[in-house]
C-alpha positions as CSV (number, residue, x, y, z in Angstrom):
1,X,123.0,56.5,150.1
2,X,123.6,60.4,149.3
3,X,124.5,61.0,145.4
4,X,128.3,61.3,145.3
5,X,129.4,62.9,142.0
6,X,132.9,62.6,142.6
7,X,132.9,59.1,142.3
8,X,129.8,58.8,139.6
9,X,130.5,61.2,136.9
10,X,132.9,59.3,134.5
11,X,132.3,56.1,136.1
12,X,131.5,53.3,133.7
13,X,128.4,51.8,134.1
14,X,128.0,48.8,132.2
15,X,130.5,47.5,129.2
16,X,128.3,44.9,127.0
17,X,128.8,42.7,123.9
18,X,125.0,43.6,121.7
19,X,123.6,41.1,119.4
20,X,120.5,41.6,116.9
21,X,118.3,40.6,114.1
22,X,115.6,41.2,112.0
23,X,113.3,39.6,114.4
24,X,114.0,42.0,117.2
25,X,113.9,45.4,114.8
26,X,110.3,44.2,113.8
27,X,109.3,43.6,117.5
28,X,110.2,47.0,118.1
29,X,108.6,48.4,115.5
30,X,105.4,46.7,116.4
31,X,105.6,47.8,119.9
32,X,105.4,51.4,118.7
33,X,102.4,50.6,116.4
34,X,103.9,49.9,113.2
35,X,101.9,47.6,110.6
36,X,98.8,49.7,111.5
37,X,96.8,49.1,108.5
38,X,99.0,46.1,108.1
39,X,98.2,46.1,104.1
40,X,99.8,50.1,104.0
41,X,103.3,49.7,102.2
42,X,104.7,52.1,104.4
43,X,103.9,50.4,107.7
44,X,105.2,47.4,106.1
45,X,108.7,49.4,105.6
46,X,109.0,48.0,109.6
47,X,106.5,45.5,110.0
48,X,108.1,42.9,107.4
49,X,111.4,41.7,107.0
50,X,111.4,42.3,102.9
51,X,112.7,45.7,102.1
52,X,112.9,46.3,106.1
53,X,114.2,50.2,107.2
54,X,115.3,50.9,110.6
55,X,114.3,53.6,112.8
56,X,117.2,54.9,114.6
57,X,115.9,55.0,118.2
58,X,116.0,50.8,117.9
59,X,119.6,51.7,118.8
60,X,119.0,53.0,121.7
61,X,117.1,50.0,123.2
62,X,119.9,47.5,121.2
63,X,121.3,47.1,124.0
64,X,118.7,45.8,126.4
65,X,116.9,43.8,124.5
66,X,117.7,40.4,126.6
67,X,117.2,42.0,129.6
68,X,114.0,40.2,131.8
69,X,114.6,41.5,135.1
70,X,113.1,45.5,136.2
71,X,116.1,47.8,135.9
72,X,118.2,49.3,139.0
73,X,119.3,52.3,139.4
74,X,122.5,51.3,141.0
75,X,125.6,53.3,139.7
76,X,129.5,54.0,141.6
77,X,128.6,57.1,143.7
78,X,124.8,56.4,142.9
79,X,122.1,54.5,144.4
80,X,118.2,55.5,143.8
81,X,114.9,54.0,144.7
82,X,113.4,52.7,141.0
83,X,109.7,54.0,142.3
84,X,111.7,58.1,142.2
85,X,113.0,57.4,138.9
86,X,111.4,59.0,135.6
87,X,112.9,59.7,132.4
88,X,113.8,62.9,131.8
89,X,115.7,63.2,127.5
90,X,116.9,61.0,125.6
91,X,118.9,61.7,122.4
92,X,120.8,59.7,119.5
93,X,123.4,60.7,117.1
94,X,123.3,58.1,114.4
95,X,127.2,57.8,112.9
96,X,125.8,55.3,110.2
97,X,122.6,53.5,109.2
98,X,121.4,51.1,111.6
99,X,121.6,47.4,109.9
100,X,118.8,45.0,110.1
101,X,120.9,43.0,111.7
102,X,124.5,43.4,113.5
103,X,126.9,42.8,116.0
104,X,128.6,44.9,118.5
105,X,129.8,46.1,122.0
106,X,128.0,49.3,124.2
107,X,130.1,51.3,126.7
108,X,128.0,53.3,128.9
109,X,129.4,55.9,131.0
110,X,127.8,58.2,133.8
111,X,128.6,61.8,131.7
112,X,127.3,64.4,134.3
113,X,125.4,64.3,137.8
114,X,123.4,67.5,138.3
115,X,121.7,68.8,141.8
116,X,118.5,70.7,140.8
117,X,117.7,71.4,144.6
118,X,114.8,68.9,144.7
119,X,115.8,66.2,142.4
120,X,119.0,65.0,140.8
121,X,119.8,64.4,137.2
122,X,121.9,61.4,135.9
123,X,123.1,61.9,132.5
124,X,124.3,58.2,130.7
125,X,126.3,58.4,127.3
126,X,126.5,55.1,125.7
127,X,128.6,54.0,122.4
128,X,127.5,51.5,120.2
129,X,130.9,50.2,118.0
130,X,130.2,47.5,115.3
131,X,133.6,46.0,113.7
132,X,135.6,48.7,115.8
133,X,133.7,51.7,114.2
134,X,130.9,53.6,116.0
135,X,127.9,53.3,115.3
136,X,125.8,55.4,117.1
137,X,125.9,57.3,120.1
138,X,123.4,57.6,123.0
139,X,122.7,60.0,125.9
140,X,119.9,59.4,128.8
141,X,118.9,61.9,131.4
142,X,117.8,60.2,134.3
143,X,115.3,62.3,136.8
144,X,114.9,61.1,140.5
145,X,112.4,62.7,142.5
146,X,114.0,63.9,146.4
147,X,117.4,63.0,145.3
148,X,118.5,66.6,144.9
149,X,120.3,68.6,147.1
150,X,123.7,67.0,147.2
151,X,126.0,70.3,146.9
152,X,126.8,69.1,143.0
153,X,126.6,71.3,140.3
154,X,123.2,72.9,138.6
155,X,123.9,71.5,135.1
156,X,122.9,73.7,131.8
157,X,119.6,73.9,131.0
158,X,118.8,74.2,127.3
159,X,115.1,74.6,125.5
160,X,113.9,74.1,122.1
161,X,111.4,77.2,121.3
162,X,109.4,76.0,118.6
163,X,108.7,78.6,115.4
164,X,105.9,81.2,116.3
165,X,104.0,79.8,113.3
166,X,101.4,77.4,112.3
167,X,103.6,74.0,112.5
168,X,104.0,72.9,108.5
169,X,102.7,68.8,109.7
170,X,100.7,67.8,112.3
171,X,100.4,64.1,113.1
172,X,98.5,61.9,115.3
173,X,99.7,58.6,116.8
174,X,96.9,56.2,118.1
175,X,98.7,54.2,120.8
176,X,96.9,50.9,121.7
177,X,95.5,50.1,125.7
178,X,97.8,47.1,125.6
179,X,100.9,48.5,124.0
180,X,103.0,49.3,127.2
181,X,103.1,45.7,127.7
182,X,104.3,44.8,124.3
183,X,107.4,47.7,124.8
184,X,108.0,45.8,128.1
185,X,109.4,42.8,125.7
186,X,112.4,45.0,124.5
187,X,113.9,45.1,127.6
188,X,112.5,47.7,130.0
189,X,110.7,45.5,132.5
190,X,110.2,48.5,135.0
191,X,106.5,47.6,136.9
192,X,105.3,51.5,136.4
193,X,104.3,50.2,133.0
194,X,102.3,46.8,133.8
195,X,102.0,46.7,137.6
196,X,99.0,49.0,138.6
197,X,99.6,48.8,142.4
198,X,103.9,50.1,141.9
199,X,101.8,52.6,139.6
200,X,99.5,53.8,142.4
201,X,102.5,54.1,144.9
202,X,104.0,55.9,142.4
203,X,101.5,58.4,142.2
204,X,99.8,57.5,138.8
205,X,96.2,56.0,138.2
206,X,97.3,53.5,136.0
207,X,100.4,52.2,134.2
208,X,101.8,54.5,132.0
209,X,103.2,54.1,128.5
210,X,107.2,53.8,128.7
211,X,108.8,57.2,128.0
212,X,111.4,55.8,125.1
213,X,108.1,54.2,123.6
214,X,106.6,57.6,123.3
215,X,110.1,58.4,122.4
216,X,110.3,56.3,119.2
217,X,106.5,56.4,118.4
218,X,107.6,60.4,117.8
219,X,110.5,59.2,116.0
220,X,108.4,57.5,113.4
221,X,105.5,59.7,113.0
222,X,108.3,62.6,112.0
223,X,110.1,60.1,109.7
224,X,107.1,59.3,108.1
225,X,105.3,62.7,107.7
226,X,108.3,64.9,106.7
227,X,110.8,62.7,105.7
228,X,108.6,60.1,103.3
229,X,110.2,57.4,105.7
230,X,113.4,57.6,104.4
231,X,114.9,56.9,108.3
232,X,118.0,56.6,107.4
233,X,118.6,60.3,106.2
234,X,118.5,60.7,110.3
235,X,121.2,62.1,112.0
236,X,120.4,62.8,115.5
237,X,117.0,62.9,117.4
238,X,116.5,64.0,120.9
239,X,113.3,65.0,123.2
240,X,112.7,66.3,126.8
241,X,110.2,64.1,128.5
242,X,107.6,66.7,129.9
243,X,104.7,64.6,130.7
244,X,102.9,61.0,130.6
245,X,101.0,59.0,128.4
246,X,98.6,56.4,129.5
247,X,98.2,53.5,127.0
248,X,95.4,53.7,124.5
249,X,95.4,57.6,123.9
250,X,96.2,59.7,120.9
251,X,99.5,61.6,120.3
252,X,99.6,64.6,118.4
253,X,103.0,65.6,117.1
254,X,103.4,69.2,115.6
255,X,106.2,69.6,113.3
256,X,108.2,72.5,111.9
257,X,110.3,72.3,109.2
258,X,113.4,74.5,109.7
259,X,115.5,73.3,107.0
260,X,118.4,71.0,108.0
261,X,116.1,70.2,110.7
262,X,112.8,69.0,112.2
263,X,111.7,70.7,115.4
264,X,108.1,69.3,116.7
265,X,106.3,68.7,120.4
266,X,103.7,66.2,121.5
267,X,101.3,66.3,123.3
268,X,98.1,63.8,124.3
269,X,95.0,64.9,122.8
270,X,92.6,63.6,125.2
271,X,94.0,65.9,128.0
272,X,95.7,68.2,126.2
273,X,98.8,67.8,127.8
274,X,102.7,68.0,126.6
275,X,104.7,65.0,126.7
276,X,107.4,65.7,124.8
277,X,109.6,69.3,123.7
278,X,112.5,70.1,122.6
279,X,111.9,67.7,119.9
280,X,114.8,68.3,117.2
281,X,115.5,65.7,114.4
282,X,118.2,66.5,112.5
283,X,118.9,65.6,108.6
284,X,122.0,64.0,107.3
């Protein structure tokens, strides 16, 4: 069915009541490598419920975390193939800390649907309310290979230069050959990152490491090496996906510190190749 952004853009996708505990913040963690050594007190911060912090891109997943069935991409006015679908940014604008534990509703809405010729762009914007105040707020962009082409609108197109100097930090993040299927368990059951043959149809050699893992593994390592892991002096964080990692290699984030914010890229050491840019975190 053709993209139809008359009826998509504004549409509400999914209206949710969001439940968690400490229990699902530490599996979280864990599936992004936290508690690696598991005697460091700083990997304990999210590895162990005494003294626990939250890193703000749990928020972001909150609201999927029962979810046990591979996503569809199944909107009003949009209807894509899961097997075309990659991610393509992600941000978070934190309103408050996140708690250890809550209760709360998500809205999610479709915010824009952009025609880049070849492939189209759904943008989601979700809002997290606890006791009637909001939380945090979310937006996904959504990039679907041969869905392009609709007559819609182009859509901006913003990049993140980093600083033509030495980055101030740079910080690796050792991913694990087996982490992918630990991510799976908060709630993104997609194959691409467990099934090797929907992999190979998909054009990859293997399953690849979920793009809002790499998302939050960046998170942390920036928390952690500019910010002492104080992660709930985050305001906002948001990345471009630009690339893939495959489970088991090394991500090296470079960081710039620009004052009221943290601008950084990643990339995978073992093939030198970008995954994420226009990396900013901003302080609150």
């Amino acid at each position: 069915m053709p993209i139809d952004p008359d009826v998509a853009i504004g549409a509400t996708v999914a209206t949710q009541d969001v439940e968690w505990d400490s229990s699902d913040v530490l599996l979280y963690h864990l599936a992004l490598g936290a508690g690696d050594p598991p005697t460091d007190p700083g990997e304990l911060r999210y590895a162990y419920e005494r003294d626990l912090r939250v890193l703000p891109t749990f928020a972001v997943v909150a609201p999927n975390l029962r979810q046990s069935e591979p996503p569809a991409v199944s909107f009003p006015g949009v209807e894509i193939d899961l097997a075309k679908v990659l991610h393509g940014g992600q941000e978070i604008t934190v309103h408050r800390p996140i708690p250890t534990a809550g209760r709360g509703r998500s809205t999610t809405r479709i915010a824009d649907v952009q025609d880049k010729g070849k492939a189209a762009v759904i943008v989601q914007e979700s809002t997290l309310t606890v006791d009637g105040e909001a939380l945090c707020t979310t937006r996904s962009s959504i990039f679907a290979h041969g869905e392009g082409g609709f007559g819609g609108e182009r859509g901006p197109s913003h990049r993140v230069q980093p600083p033509e100097r030495e980055p101030d930090i740079v910080a690796d993040s050792v991913t694990q050959p087996q982490q992918a299927l630990l991510y799976r368990l908060c709630g993104d059951r997609n194959p691409l990152h467990a099934d090797p043959a929907f992999a190979e149809a998909a054009g990859y050699p293997q399953p690849i490491l979920h793009g809002l893992c790499t998302y939050g593994v960046v998170c942390k390592a920036v928390v952690d090496n500019a910010l002492g892991g104080e992660a709930e002096r985050v305001s906002s964080f948001a990345a471009r996906f630009t690339g893939v990692v495959f489970p088991g290699e090394t991500i090296r984030t470079r960081i710039w510190d620009e004052g009221g914010s943290l601008v950084a890229e990643s990339s995978v050491v073992e093939r030198d190749s970008r995954v994420l840019s226009d990396v900013v975190l901003a302080v609150g």
